[in-house]
Steps between C-alpha positions, in 0.01 A plus 500: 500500500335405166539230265781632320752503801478179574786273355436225269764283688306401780881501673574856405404768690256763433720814339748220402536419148636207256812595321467337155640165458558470862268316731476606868470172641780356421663741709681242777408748773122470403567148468643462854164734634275253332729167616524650869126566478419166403746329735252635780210488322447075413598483907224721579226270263682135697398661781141611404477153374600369880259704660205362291411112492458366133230200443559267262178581190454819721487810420824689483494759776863548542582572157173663478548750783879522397387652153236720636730668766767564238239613255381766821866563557622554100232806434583629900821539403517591131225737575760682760791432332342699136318733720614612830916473476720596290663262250734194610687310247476180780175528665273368255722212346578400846162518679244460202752255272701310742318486802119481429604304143607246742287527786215473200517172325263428161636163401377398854172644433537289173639195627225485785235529266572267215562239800143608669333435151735168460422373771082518485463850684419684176262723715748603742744602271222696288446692817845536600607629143211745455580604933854571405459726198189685656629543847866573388357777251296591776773535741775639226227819507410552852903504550543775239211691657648468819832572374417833312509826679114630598385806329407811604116517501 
């Protein structure tokens, strides 16, 4: 696949293209994909949060680990869903919009760290910001490699 198949619509599948003055994602039934997605996916990042104990002027490791395994899980499964099956309308809005867009949460991550710096603990949430971006670029690749089909050697 190069460059030029994929869509600009990050909702539209690969092959799939924008009519003019009509936008894709307003489509209700993409819509419902990304709502039903998302329905399961802010249940699945309460639960993450259960699982791991937060400390007051800690560091964040539930919403930390939350991000990280969403970042591993988007480029998993965008790197199977552009390269290994054939296009869905659904798949990617529901899985990569709704349900990791929820499961993944950014005005956490902000929240968190403009109370960390707030409250005196400017060096934790230093380490936590510059943690998040590297490891979640970090594990955004390794899930695309792992995603992508091997080649032939």
């Amino acid at each position: 696949m190069h460059d030029d198949d994929l869509p600009i619509d990050a909702d539209v599948a690969p092959g799939e293209h924008l009519q003019p003055g009509r936008a894709l994602r307003a489509d209700p039934s993409i819509l419902a994909a990304i709502a039903l997605g998302g329905a399961l996916g802010a249940p699945a990042r309460y639960g993450v949060a259960q699982v791991i104990p937060v400390h007051t002027n800690g560091f964040p490791w539930a919403t930390f680990w939350t991000n990280i395994t969403g970042s591993l899980l988007l480029g998993f499964v965008l790197a199977l869903l552009i390269e290994r099956f054939p296009p869905s309308r659904y798949a990617r809005p529901f899985i990569a919009t709704g349900f990791l867009g929820a499961y993944t949460t950014y005005s956490t991550f902000a929240v968190e760290t403009d109370l960390l710096i707030k409250n005196g603990h400017a060096g934790v949430a230093g380490v936590y910001a510059l943690a998040s971006l590297l490891v979640g670029f970090a594990a955004v690749w390794l899930g695309l490699t792992l995603g992508r089909p091997r080649r032939a050697r």
